[in-house]
matplotlib code that plots the C-alpha trace (Angstrom):
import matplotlib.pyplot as plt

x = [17.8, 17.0, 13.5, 13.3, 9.5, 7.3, 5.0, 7.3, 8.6, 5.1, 4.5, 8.0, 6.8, 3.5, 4.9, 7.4, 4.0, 2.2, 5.3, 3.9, 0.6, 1.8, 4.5, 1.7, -0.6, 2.0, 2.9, -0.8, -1.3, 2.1, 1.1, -2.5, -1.1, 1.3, -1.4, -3.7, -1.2, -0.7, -4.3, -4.4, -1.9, -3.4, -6.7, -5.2, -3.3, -7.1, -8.7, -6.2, -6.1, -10.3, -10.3, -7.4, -9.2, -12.6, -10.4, -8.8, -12.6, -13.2, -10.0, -10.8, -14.5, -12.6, -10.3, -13.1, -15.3, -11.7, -11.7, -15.3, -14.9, -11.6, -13.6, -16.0, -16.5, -17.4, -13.8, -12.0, -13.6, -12.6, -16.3, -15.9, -19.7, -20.6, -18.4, -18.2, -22.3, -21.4, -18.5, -21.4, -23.7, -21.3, -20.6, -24.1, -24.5, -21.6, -21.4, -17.8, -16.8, -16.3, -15.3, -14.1, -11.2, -9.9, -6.4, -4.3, -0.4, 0.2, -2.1, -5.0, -9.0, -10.4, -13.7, -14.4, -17.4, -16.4, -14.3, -13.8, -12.2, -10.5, -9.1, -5.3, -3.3, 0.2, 1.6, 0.6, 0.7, 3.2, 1.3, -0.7, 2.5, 3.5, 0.2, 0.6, 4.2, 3.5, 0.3, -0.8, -3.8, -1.8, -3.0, -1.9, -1.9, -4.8, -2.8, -1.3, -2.9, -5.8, -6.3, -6.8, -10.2, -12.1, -11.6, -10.6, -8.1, -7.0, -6.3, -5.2, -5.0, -3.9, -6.0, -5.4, -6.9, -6.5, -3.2, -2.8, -0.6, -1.3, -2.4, -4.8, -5.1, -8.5, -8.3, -11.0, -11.1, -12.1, -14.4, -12.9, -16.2, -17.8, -14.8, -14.8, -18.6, -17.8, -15.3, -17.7, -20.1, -17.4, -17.6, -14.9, -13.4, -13.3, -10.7, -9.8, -9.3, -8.8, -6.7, -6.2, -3.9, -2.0, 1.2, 2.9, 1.2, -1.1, -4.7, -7.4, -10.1, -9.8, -11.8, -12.6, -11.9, -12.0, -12.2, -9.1, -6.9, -7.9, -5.8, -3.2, 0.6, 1.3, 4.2, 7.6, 7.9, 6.0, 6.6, 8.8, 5.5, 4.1, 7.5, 7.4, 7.6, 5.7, 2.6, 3.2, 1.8, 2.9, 2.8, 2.6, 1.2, -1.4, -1.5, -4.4, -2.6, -3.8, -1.2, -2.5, -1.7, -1.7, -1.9, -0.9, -0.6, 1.7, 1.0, 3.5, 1.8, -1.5, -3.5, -5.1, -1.7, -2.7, -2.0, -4.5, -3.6, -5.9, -5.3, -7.1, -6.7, -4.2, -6.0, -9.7, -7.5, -5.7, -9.1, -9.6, -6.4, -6.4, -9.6, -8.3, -5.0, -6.7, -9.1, -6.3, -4.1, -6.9, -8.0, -4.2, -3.7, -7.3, -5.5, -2.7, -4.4, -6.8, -3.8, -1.9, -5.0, -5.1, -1.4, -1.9, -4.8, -3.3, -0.1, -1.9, -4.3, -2.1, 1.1, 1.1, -1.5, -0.4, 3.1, 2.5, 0.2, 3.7, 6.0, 3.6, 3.2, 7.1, 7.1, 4.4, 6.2, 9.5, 7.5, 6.2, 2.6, 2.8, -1.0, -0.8, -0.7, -1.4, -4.8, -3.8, -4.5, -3.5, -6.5, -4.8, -2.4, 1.8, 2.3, -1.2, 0.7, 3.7, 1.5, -0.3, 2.9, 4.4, 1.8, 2.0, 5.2, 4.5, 2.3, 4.6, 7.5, 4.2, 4.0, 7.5, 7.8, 4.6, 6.2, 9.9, 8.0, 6.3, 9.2, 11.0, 8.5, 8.9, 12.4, 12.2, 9.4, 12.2, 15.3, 13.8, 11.9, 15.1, 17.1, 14.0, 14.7, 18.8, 18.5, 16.1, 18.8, 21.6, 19.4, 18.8, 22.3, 23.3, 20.4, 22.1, 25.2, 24.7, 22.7, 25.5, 28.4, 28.1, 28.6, 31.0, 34.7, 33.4, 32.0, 35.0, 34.7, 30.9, 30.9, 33.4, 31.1, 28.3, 30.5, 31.5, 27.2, 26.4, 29.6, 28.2, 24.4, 25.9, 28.0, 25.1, 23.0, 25.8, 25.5, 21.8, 22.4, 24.5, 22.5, 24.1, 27.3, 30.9, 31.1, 34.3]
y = [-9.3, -8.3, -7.7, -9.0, -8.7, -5.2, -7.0, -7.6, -4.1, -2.9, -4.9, -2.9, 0.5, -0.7, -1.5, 1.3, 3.9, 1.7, 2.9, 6.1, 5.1, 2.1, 4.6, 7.2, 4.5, 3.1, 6.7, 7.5, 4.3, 5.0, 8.9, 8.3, 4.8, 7.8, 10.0, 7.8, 7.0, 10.5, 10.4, 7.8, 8.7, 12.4, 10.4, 8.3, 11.5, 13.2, 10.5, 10.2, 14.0, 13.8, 10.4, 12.5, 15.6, 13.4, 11.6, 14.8, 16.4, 13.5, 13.6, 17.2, 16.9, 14.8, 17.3, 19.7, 17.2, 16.8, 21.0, 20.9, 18.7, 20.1, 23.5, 21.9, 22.8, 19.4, 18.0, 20.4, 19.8, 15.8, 14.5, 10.7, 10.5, 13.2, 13.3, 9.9, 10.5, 13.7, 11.8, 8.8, 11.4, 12.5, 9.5, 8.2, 11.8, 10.9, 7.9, 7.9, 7.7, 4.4, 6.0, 9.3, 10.2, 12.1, 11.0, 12.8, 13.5, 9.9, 7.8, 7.8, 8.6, 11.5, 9.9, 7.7, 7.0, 3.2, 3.5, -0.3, 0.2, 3.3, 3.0, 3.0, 2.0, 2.5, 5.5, 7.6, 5.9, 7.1, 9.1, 10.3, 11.3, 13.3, 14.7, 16.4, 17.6, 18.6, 20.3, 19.1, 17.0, 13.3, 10.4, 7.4, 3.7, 1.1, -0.9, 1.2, 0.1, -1.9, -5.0, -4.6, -6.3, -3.4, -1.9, 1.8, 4.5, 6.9, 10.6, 12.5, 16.5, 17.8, 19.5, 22.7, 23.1, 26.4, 27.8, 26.9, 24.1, 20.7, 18.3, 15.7, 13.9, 13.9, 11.0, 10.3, 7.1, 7.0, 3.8, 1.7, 0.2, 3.4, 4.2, 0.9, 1.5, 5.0, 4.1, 1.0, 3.7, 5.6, 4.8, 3.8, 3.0, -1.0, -2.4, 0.7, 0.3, 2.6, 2.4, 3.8, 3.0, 4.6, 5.5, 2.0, 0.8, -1.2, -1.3, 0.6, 0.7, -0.8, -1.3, -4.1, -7.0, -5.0, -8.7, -10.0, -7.1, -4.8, -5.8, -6.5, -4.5, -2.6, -5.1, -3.7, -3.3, -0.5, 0.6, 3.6, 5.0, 5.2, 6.7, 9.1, 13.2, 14.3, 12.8, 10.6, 8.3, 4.9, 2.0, -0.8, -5.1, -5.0, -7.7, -8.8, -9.1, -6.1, -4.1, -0.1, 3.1, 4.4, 8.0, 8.4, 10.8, 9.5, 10.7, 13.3, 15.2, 14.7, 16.4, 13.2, 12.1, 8.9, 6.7, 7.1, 5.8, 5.2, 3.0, 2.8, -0.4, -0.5, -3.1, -1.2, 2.1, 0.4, -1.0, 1.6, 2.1, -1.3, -1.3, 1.2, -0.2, -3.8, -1.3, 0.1, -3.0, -4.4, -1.7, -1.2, -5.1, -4.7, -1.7, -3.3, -6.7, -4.9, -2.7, -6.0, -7.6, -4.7, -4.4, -8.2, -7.8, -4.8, -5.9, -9.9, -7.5, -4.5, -6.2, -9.8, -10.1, -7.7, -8.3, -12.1, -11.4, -9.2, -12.0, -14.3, -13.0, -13.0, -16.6, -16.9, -15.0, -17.0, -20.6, -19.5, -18.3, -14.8, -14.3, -13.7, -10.1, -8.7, -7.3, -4.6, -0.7, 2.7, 2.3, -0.5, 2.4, 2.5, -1.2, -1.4, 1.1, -1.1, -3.8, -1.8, -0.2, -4.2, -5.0, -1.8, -3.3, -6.8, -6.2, -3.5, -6.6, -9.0, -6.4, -5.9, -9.5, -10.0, -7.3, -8.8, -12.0, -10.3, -8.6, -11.9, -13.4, -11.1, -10.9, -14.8, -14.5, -11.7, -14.0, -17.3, -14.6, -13.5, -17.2, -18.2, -15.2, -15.9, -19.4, -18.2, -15.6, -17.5, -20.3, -17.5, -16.8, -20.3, -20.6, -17.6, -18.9, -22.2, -20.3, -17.8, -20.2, -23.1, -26.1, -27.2, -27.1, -25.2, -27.7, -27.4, -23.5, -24.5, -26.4, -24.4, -21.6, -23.6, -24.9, -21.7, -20.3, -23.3, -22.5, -19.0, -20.8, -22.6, -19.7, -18.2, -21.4, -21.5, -17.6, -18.0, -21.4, -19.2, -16.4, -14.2, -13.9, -15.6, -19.5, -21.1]
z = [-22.8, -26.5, -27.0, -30.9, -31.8, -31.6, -30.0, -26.5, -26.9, -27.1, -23.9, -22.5, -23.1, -21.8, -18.3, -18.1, -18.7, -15.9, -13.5, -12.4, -11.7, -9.5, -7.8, -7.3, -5.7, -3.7, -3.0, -1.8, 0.8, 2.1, 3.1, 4.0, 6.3, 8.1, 8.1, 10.3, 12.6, 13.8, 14.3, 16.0, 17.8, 18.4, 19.2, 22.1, 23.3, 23.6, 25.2, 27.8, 28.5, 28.5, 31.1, 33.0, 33.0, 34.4, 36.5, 38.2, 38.4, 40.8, 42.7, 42.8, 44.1, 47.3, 47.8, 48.0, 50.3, 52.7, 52.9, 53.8, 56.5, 57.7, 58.5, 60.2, 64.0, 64.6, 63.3, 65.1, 68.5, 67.7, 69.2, 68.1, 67.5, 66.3, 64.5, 62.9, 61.7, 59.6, 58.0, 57.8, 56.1, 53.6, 52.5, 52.1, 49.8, 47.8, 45.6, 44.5, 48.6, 50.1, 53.7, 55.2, 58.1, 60.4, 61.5, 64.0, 63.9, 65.7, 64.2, 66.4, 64.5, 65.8, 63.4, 60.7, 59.3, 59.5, 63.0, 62.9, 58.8, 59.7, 63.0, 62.8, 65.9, 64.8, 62.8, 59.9, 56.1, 54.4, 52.2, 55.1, 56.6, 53.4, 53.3, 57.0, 56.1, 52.7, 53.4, 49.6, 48.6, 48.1, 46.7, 48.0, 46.6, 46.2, 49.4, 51.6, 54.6, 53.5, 51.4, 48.0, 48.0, 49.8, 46.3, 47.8, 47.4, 50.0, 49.8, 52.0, 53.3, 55.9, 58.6, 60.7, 64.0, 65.9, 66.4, 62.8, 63.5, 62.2, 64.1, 61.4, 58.3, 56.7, 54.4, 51.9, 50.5, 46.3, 45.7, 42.9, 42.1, 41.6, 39.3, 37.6, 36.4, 35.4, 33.4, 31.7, 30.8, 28.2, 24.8, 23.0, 19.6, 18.5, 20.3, 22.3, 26.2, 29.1, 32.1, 35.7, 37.8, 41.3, 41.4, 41.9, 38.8, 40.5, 37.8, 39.5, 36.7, 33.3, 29.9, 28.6, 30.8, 34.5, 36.3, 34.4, 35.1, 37.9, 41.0, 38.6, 38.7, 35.3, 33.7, 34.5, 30.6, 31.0, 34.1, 32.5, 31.6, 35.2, 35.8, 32.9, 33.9, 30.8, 28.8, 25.6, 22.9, 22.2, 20.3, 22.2, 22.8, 25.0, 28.1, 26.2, 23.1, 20.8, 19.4, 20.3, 20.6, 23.6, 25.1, 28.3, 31.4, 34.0, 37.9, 37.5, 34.8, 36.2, 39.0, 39.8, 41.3, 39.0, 36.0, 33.0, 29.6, 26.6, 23.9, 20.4, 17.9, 15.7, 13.8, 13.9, 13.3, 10.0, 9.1, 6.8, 5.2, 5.0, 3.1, 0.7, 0.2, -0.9, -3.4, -5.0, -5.1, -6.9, -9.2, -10.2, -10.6, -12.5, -14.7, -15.3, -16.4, -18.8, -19.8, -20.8, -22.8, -24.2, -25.1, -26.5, -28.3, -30.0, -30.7, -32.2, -34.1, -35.6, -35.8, -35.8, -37.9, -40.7, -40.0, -40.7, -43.9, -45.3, -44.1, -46.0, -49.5, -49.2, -48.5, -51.4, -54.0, -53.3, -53.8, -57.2, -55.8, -58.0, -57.7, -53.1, -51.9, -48.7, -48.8, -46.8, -47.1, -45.2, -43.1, -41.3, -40.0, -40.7, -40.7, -43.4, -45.6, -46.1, -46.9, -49.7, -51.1, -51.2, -53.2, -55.8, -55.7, -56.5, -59.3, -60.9, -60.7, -62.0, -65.0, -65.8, -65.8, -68.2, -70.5, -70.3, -71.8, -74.5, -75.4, -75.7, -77.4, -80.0, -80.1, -80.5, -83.5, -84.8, -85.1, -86.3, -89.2, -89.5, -89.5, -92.4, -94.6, -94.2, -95.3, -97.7, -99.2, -99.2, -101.2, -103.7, -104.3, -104.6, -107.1, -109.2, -109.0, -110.6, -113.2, -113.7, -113.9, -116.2, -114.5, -117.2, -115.8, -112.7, -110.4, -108.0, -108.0, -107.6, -104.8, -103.0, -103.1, -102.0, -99.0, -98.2, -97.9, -95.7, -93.4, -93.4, -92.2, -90.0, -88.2, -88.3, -86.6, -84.0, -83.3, -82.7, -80.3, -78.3, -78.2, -80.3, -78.5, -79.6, -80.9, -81.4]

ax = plt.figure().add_subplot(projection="3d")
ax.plot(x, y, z, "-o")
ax.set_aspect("equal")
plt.show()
């Protein structure tokens, strides 16, 4: 397309010097958009590793309760009742405990401080049973051997009696509800939410909305992340239906022998980014509006306009209006100067024309002067010759004279008709 008037090719190189301010705003949300989503994503990954670290200070406060207990005289000498009140006693002490164990090699309790819970008539849980041949601090799973409702979680460490051999399980067993109001005391961002869960991926403790998803299996979606052998961060759709990042620390990288992920907002995260995007979509919409009026109101005032006062002194001067000019000057800039040099112009053409005329008009005055003294002179000599010839005998030669002076006026008549050039 042809751009034919200055005033859309002023609006071209208007838009084209807009380019590099819209690029560099563009350029600016896109960066500080990527910038907040590796904090966000650095900020999930920290509050995982902080709930994990919390989470593994607990699990490591039991495994420290189990060793007590395991060196206790009283464990070792397997007095049911005595037994039983210590572990009672420790429990009561001990918020986070909903009950306490000791479990022998084939199943039977040596004491519990709820022997009715506790007791066990068949063989070790499994992860009992990994516990004694592993000799490490196991957690096990929200059901292994209960119902999910008594809200509890078992680990387990093995016990040595003399000898060194091992013959018991202590098992301690985490309350959930404890850990569920623990967890409701943290703080976190808007729309953030924290989540533990056991090994299985069955929800131990969650924030926000504990009652609609503790109890609850991790969906096998993400079930890869239970699985995982390293920590990660994730973008991800919530069960809820909020699209976070999430940190998390599967049970393989994590003391605990649990599941703790945290997730932060994208939306709340985006918030401000967003906020800033919308500011400089508007103040470059805003820049490039007033940068357009601006571009009009220029191009109507110092081009249109004087551009349209040249075009119509031209149309002026060509319908006979001599007397229209311009009006404008060199302080209305390039397009001002050509105005005021047309109309030096103008009125030199206006005074060549005026002078043109007078010379004319004297030329004119000139030939008819001229025309009056020729007729004048050829009178005279037609005057002499009649007085110089008699007209006796020579009125032939007379008149033929005569003819021949008024053939000379009237060649002369005829020259002057044609303006001086050739007559036939």
């Amino acid at each position: 397309m042809r751009l034919k008037s200055l005033s859309s090719r002023l609006f071209m190189v208007t838009l084209v010097a807009l380019l590099p301010a819209l690029a560099i705003a563009v350029s600016s949300v896109v960066t500080l958009q990527r910038d907040q989503r590796t904090a966000l994503h650095d900020e999930a990954r920290r509050t995982a590793d902080l709930a994990s670290l919390e989470v593994g200070q607990t699990v490591a406060g039991v495994e420290s309760v189990l060793r007590t207990l395991a060196a206790a005289p009283i464990t070792k000498r397997g007095a049911f009742v005595e037994c039983s009140a210590m572990l009672s006693e420790a429990v009561n002490a001990l918020p986070y405990l909903a009950a306490l164990a000791i479990v022998n090699a084939d199943g039977s309790v040596r004491c519990s401080s709820e022997p009715d819970v506790t007791r066990t008539d068949g063989p070790l849980p499994g992860f009992a049973r990994q516990a004694l041949e592993s000799g490490k601090l196991i957690t096990g799973s929200a059901t292994d051997g209960q119902d999910f409702s008594q809200h509890r979680l078992p680990v387990a460490l093995r016990v040595w009696d003399s000898g060194s051999a091992p013959a018991a399980v202590a098992i301690a067993y985490l309350d959930l509800t404890w850990l569920g109001r623990h967890l409701d005391e943290r703080t976190l961002s808007p729309g953030g939410s924290l989540t533990i869960a056991d090994q299985t991926g069955m929800i131990l403790a969650r924030k926000p909305e504990p009652e609609r998803f503790v109890g609850t299996v991790i969906p096998e979606a993400y079930q890869r992340l239970v699985k995982a052998e390293e920590p990660g961060t994730e973008e991800v759709l919530s069960q809820d239906g909020t699209r976070r990042i999430i940190g998390y620390v599967p049970p393989a990288a994590n003391a605990s022998g649990l599941y703790i992920s945290a997730g932060v907002s994208t939306d709340a995260g985006y918030a401000t980014v967003r906020t800033i995007a919308t500011n400089a979509a508007l103040l470059t919409l805003a820049g490039t509006l007033l940068a357009l009026i601006l571009t009009y109101s220029t191009a109507r005032v110092f081009i249109a306009k004087p551009v349209g006062l040249l075009i119509g002194t031209i149309a002026a001067w060509r319908s006979g209006n001599t007397a229209a000019r311009t009006g404008l000057s060199d302080r209305d800039g390039e397009i001002g100067s050509a105005g005021q040099s047309l109309d030096f112009f103008l009125d030199e053409i206006l005074a060549n024309r005026e002078a043109r005329q007078s010379a004319d008009d004297a030329r004119d005055l000139m030939r008819d002067e001229l025309e009056h003294r020729e007729k004048n002179l050829l009178a005279t000599v037609q005057a002499i010759a009649r007085q110089t010839f008699p007209q006796a005998g020579n009125e032939t030669a007379l008149q033929t004279f005569a003819n021949r002076l008024n053939a000379i006026s009237e060649a002369n008549r005829l020259l002057k008709q044609s303006n001086w050039q050739s007559t036939a």
